[in-house]
Every structure is written in C-alpha cells, then in structure tokens.
N, C-alpha and C positions, 0 to 999 in steps of 0.2 A: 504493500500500500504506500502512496506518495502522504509526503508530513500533510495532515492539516485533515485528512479526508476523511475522520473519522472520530466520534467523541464517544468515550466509555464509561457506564455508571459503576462502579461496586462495590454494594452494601458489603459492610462489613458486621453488621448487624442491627436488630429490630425487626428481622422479617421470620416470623416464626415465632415471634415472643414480643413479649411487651418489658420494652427499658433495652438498655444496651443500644442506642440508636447512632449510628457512623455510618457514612458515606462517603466514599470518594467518588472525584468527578475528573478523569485521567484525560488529555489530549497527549499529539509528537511529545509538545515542549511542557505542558504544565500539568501537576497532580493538586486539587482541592480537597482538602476533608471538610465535610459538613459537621460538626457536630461529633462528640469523643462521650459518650453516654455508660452510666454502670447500670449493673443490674442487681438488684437486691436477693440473697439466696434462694434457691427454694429448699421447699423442709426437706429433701435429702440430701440437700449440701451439709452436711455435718459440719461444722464447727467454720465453716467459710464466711469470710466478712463480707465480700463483694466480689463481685465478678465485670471482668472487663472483656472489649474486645480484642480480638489476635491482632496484633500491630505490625505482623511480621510481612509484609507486601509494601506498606509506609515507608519502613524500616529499610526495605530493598531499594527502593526507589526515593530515596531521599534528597539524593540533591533537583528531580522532581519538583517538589514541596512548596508550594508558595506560600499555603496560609491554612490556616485552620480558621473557617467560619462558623459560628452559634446562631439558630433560630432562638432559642431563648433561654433563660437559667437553668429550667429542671434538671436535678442530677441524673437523671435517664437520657439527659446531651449533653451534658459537662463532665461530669463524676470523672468518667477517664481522662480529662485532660491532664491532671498531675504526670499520670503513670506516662502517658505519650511526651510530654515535653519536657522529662526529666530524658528522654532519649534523643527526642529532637523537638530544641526550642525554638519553634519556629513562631512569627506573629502570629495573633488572634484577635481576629474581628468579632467585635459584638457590641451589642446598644447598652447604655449605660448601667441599668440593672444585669444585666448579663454579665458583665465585667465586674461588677461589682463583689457581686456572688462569688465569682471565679476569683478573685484576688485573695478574696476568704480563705478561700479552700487551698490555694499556693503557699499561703501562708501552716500553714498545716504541715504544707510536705516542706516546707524552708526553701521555697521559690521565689518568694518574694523578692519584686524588685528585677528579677533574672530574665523573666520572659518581655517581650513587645506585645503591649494591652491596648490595640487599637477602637478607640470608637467609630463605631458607624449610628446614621438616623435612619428613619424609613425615608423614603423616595433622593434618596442620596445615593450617588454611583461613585464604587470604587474601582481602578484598572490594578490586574494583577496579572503583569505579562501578558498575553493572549489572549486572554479574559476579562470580562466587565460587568461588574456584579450591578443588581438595581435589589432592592431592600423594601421590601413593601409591608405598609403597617400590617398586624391581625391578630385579633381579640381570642385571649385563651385564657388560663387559668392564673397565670403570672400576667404581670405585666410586660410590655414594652419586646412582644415575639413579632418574630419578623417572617416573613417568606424569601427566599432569595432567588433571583431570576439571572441565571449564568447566560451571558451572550457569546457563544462559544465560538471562534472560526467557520462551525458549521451550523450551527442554529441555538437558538435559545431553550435552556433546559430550566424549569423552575420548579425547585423543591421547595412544596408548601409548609413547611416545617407543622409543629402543633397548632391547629388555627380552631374558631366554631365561628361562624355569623352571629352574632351579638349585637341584638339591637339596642340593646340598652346598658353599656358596659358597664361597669362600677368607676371607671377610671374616664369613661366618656370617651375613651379611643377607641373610634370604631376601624374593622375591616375594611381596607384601600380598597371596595368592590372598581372605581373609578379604573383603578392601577392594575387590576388583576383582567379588566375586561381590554384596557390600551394593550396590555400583552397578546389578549387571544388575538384581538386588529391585529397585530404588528404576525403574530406569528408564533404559534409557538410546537420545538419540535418534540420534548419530552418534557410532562409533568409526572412526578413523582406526590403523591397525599396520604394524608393519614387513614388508614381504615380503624383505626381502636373500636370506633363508632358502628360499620358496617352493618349489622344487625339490628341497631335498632330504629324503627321508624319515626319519620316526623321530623323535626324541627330539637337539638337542646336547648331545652331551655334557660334561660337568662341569669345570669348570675346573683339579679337584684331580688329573683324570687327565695333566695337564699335568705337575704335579707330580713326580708317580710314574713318568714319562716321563724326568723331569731327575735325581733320583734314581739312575735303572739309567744314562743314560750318564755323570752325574758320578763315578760310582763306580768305572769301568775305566777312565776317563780317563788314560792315559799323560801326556799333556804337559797345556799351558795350553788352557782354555773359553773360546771369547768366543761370547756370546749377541747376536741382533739382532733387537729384537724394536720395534714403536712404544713410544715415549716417555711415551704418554698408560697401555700396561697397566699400569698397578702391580698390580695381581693375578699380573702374570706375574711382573716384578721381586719382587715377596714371596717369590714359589716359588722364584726362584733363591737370594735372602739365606738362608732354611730352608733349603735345601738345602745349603748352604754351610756354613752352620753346623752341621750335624749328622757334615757331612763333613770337617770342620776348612779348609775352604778358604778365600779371602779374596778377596772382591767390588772392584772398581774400576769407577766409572762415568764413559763415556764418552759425549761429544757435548752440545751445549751443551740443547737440549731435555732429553733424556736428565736430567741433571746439575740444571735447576730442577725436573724436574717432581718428582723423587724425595723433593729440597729441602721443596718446597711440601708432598708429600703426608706426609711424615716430620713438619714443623711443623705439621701440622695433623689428626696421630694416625690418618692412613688409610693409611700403611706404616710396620710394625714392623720397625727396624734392628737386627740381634743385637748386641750389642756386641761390639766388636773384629773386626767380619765386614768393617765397607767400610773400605776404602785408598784414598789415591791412585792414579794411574797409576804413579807414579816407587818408591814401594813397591813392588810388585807383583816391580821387577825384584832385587829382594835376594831372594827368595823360591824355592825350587825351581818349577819350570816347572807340578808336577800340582797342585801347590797355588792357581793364580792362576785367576780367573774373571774375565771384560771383560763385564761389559755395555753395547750402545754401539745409537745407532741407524744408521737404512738397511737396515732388511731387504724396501726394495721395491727395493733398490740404485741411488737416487735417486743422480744423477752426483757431485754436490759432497759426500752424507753421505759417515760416516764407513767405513764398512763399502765403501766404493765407494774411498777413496781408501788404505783397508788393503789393498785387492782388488790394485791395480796399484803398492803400495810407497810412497806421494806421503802416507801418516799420519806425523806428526812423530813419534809417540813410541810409537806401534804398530806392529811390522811383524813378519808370520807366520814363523813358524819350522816349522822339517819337523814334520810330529803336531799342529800345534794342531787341536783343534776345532771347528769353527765351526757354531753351530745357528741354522738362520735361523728364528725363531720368529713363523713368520706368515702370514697368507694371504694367497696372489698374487693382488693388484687388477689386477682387468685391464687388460690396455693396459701393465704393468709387465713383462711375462715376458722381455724381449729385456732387459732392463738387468740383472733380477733374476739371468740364464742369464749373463751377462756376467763379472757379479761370481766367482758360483760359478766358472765355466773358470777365472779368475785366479786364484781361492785355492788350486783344485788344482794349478793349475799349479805355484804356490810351496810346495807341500807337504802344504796342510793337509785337513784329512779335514772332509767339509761334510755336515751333517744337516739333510734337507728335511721337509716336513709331509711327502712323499710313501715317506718310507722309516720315520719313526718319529711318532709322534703327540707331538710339539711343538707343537701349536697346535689349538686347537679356536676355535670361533667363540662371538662374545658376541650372537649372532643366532638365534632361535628358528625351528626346523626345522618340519615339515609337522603334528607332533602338537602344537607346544606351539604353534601359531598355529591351532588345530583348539581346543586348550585354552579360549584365551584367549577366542574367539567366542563357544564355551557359558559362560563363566563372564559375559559383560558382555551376551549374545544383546542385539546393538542393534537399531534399527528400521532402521537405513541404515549401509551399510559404504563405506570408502574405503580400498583399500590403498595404502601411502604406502612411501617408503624404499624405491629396486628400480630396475631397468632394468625398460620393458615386459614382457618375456617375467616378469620377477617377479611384478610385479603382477597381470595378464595369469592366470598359476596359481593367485596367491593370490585373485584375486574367482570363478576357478571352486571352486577349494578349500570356499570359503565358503558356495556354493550346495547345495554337500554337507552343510552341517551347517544347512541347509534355511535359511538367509536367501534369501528371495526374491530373483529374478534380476534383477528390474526396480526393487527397492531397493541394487543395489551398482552403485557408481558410479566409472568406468575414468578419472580424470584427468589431466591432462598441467599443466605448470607454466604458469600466467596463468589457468588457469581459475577463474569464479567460480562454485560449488556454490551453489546459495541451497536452504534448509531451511525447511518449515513439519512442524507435525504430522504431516500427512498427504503428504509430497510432496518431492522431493529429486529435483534436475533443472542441471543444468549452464546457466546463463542469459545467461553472457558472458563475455568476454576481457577479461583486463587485461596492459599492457606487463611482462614476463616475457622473459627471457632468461640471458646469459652475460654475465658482464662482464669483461673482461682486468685483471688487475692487473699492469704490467713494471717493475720498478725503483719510482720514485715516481708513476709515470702509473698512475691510476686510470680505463680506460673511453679511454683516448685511441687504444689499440693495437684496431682493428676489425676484421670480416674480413678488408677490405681490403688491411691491412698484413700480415694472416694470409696471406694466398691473393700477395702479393708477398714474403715471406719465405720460403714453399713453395717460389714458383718462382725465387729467387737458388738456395735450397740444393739443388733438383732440375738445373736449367739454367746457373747461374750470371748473368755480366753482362757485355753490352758496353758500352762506354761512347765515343762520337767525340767528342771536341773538335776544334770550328772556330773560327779567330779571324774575322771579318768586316767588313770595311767595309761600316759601315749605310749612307754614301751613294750608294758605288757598286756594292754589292751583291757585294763580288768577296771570294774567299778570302784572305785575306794570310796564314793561316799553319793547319795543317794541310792537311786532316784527320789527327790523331793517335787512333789504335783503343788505348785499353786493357784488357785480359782478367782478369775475373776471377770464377773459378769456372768458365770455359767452356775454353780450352785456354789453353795456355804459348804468348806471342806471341811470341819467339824460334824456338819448333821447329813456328810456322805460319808463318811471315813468308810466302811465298807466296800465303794465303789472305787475311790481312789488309791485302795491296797491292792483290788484285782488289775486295776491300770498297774501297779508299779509292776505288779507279778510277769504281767504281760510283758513292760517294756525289757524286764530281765529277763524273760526268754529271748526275745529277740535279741540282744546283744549277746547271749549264750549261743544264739545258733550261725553267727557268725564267724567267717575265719579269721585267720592273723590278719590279711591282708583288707580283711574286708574292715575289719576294726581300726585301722591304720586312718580309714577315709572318712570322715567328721561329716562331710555332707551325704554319706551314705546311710549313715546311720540315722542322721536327723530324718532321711524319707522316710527309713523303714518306719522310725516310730512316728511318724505324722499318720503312715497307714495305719497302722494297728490299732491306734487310740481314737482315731476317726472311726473306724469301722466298730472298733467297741462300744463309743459314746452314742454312734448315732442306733448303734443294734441296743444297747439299754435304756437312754432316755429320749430319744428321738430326736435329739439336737447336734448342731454340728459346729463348733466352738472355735476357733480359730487356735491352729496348736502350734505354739513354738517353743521346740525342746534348745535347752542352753548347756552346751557342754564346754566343761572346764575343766582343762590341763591339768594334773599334778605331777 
C-alpha cells in the first residue's frame, strides 16, 4: 500500500466488557490513543486491584505516538494513564476537568509535574502531524466530555466518547447536536458510539429528574441522609448540595476519592458549593440528626469503601443509627450484586431505611438509550459504523439497531479488542490481530499476577492446601524426619488426625518403593506424592486441595 491510503482503528479495549476503554487511531506517519481506561475486578479476580489494558502494540510502535486524547475523567478512560506514561510520557489532551482529575491520580504514582497536561475546549481544533482533531461538547454523567472528530488524510473518523442527549443538563451544557450534524454535511467516514445503553428503549432520562427525586425524600427525612453514589458524579453531588440548601441541611463528604474529586471540581468552577452547606464529619455531630446529609463512596459496596465498612460498624467516625437513610445512588455493575445485596442486609439490619434505583429513581444513567443512539447515526449518517463501549450482546443490538436507520449491513463492523479495522474510501474490513488482553495490577506488580496464579488462587480458596514436609538424606535417600501434613483451607488436622496418618502411611510407601536413583530426583518424588495424596483425598473426602510437598536436605 502507498503512505497515506489507508486509516486503522484498534480497540485495545471496552469491546466485550464494560470499563477498560482504549483506542488507537494508527495512519503511515501517526498512532493516536483515545482514552487509557481501568477496569475494576470481577469477583474471580482474587485478590487483584485493577486491571488495565495490554500496552504492548503502543509500546512497539512508539516513536508512532503523538498524543494521548480523553473524552472525559471516568476512570474507565483514564485509570490506565499512570501505568502507560510511566513507559511512555507522551502529551495528553483533555478539557479542564479531565486534566484535573488526571493530575490527581499522577500525583499518586509520583508523576507529577513529569508528563505534558494539554488543555483542549469543545469546538477548538488541535493539529497533530497528519491529523486534526475538532472537540465537540456532550452531556454525560461528568462534566465537561467531549466527542473527538479525527480528520484523517483519508477521511474523518469521530469517536463519540461517553455522551446521552440531555435536554436539561445540570450544568446547562448541552450536546453540540449543531457540530455533530456540520460533520455528517461535511462527511463522515467512520463513527465509533457507545452501546452501554443498546437494550434499552426510549429516551435516558435527565439528570434533573434525579434531582427532584432527592428533593421529595430529603424532605420527610426523619433522621440523618447518607448518599453513595461514585466519586467521579459531580452532577449528582451538585443535586444533593441544592438540595441541601434549599432544605436548610448540611452536606459532609466522605471517602478519600469522594473528598479530592469534589476539591478539584469546586477549584476548578465545575461544582457550585452553597455556602455554609458543606461541614466536616465531626460537625455534623452537634447538629440534630434530620438536618445532617453524608455523602460518601461505595455504592457498588466495594469491601474496603466506605459504605461497606458503615454497613458492618468497622467506619471510624460513621456509624448508622435506627432511621438513617441510606440512598444508594447508582447503577448495579454487574458482577457487583452479591457485595452490593450484602451491604444493604447490614444497614437494615442496624436500623437504617435503604433506597435503591429499584424503589425510587435515584439514579439515571449518563449513557444514551435506543433513541438517542438512533439520534446520533442520523445526525453524523457515516459511511462505516463500529459500536464501541458494551458487553457483546450490547454491541451485538447496537450494529442491528443501526441497520435500521439503513447503514448498510456489510459497512458495520462487530469488533473485539486486538483487532485491527483498516479503512479506505470505499472498504472497511477487519485485516489483523494485535496483542490485546487483561493485565493484572496486585499491590505494586504490574502484569506479574497471570492466569496462572489466577486459576491457583481459585483453587486455595475453593479447595484449600496440603502441604508434607520431609526432611531427607540426599545420600542415602532415607526419611530422617517427617513426613509432617499441614492443612490449610482443607480440614482442621486435629479433628482428622486419622486421615492424615493414613496420608503419611501412604507417602512412606511411596518413597519405600522407590530406587536409589529414583530417590536421588527431588522433582520425582514430589509427582509421585502429589498423585497418591490427590487420589486418596479426593477417593475419601471428595475434595481436591492443592498439594505441595517440601523436601528438605539433611
């Protein structure tokens, strides 16, 4: 192929799952990443703190690299910028709150200061080599998210980042519908959109009806509110400070996200503070009880947040009293329902009265439903669709959806994360893989914790562990001290001792029926007895334990 004739998309992830959202946008001379997103564990990630995308195609192609661009703060498109810009610090583009957020979190890994924090606004064009970016406003669940329309060599590709039509914003920044329909004029050759939404019908609704929701319950409120909603809404947090204020009551914010984000977005004039409305925590307690409002995070009832350790009593300076209300302001991510269900039993237990999206409309979504992603195709009608952001069965709805509003069936195109889209005028076709995956972040290990350790951490916590120690004489091959069985995870070796004397019996045959030579080989022995005690344990108590025998030299 000649330089220039061809433009490539590829997701690096969010297709297939929700969070983890990265993009690149590859031509000859220039590679663009949209967006460096984490993904919060799911419950068989044992002991994993976050997961990020495979950086390893970035990595390759690095001097590439012009920029890293943000549609908007959520950690589900930032979270991984640490990890990528501690390898290659390249500029990042993004609108004020987005930078803002991201400074936070550089600050954390000791970046601060290190990377190039470029501001961009909506309908402001930046050039970056080859390329020419346009920035268009759109109303989501944060503030201040953008769309970005790439003018490529070969055509304009516009990824709608997190967007919903909101006609009534909190913040009054509506959707550039004006900027989004000048692009379909003008031309457009691939749009990439959110399908989170896909399935459900209608129109989302407004964020103000949120509002008017907190409103009627702050109003009969008997005792003390605590609100749990993510850290990143400030749209939501404004509705409760309003409301607060109009009701004479007094806001305290809890949890340490919670607490910077509100910080950041307050110094940086994207939530307005009533005055005299926020307090400390320690305030709060001079106060009669209906007059006190908590805003705190953990409303997916994440084990260590704060809403998680109020739930069971273990919050230092929080703890429910009979009547509080607790709203959980948010919507259950899947794979959180057993934690989320968790929390709720304990706050009823200790008295307090708990409001779900499923009883009063607390929560609406900052994700565009079946119309307004119907909208969006007629206002940009591209020549090539990619639905982005979704589990399968999302995207999956969302590329039939679109065939409905008569995009050709044979120009939308069903991706999975590593693939690489390549684009001509006339042609849009999936052409190869690149390395794509998961990557474990545990503690300081980045990418070190694999399945392997995954799929041996499964099975301590499903099974447990055996463990023999034998001491050995390497020259004569003979036992001098065990075999010693320790248990752990698998039964109390006190109220088996019977079971684990016919194990020892066992393992001293097996070393009996062995030769010189065979005695010699330390990793032959440890098979044998990984078989014999497997086959014994799982023939008497029907479980199969993870066995690792320890042999030690004398």
């Amino acid at each position: 192929m000649q330089a220039g004739n061809w433009v490539r998309i590829i997701p690096l992830g969010g297709l297939g799952e929700i969070g983890m959202n990265m993009c690149l946008l590859e031509t000859r001379e220039d590679l663009l990443v949209i967006d460096a997103g984490l993904m919060f564990p799911e419950e068989e990630m044992l002991g994993i703190d976050l997961v990020i995308p495979d950086f390893t195609y970035i990595l390759q192609n690095r001097e590439k690299v012009r920029a890293i661009v943000l549609t908007h703060g959520h950690e589900d498109h930032t979270g991984a910028l640490p990890f990528l810009l501690r390898e290659l610090p390249v500029p990042v583009y993004g609108t004020l709150l987005s930078l803002g957020l991201v400074e936070e979190k550089l600050k954390e890994f000791g970046l601060q200061g290190q990377i190039d924090l470029r501001r961009i606004r909506p309908r402001e064009a930046i050039e970056l080599s080859s390329l020419r970016l346009d920035f268009i406003r759109v109303a989501h669940s944060i503030p201040d998210g953008v769309a970005i329309a790439i003018h490529t060599p070969l055509g304009l590709v516009l990824h709608a980042g997190d967007f919903k039509f909101d006609q009534t914003p909190v913040d009054g920044e509506l959707t550039d519908y004006h900027k989004l329909a000048e692009l379909g004029d003008q031309g457009v050759l691939v749009l990439l959109s959110d399908s989170t939404n896909a399935l459900r019908e209608g129109f989302t609704p407004s964020e103000r009806e949120v509002g008017s929701t907190f409103k009627d319950i702050f109003r009969v409120a008997q005792r003390r509110i605590i609100v749990a909603c993510f850290a990143s809404n400030i749209h939501r947090i404004q509705q409760v400070l309003d409301v607060a204020e109009k009701l004479g009551k007094k806001v305290a914010i809890n949890g340490k996200s919670m607490v910077a984000n509100v910080r950041i977005a307050a110094e940086l004039g994207y939530l307005r503070v009533p005055e005299g409305v926020l307090v400390r925590l320690d305030e709060l307690r001079g106060l009669p009880p209906e007059r006190g409002v908590i805003v705190t995070t953990g409303s997916q009832g994440e084990p260590l947040s704060a809403i998680a350790r109020i739930a069971v009593g273990e919050h230092k300076q929080i703890q429910i009293q009979k009547g509080d209300m607790v709203i959980f302001s948010a919507r259950v991510i899947p794979g959180n329902e057993k934690s989320i269900a968790r929390a709720i039993n304990q706050l009823i237990k200790r008295g307090a009265e708990v409001i779900t999206e499923e009883v009063a409309r607390i929560h609406v979504s900052g994700h565009p439903s079946q119309e307004e992603l119907k909208l969006m195709l007629n206002l940009v009608r591209p020549r090539f669709f990619v639905p982005i952001h979704g589990e399968y069965r999302h995207l999956h709805f969302h590329a039939r959806m679109a065939q409905r509003v008569m995009i050709p069936k044979e120009n939308i195109i069903l991706a999975e994360n590593g693939d690489v889209l390549e684009f001509t005028p006339n042609s849009g076709k999936i052409v190869g893989h690149v390395s794509a995956g998961r990557v474990f972040v545990d503690g300081k290990g980045v990418g070190d914790v694999g399945d392997t350790v995954l799929r041996d951490r499964q099975h301590l916590a499903q099974d447990g562990m055996v463990i023999v120690v034998l001491g050995i004489d390497k020259q004569r091959g003979e036992v001098i001290a065990g075999p010693e069985i320790i248990s752990r995870g698998f039964v109390y070796v006190e109220s088996s001792a019977a079971l684990f004397e016919e194990a020892r019996k066992l393992v001293l045959e097996v070393l009996q029926g062995l030769s010189v030579e065979e005695k010699a080989d330390w990793s032959l022995i440890k098979q044998r007895i990984r078989a014999i005690l497997r086959k014994f344990l799982y023939k008497t108590m029907e479980r199969r334990p993870m066995i690792l025998p320890v042999i030690i030299e004398i």
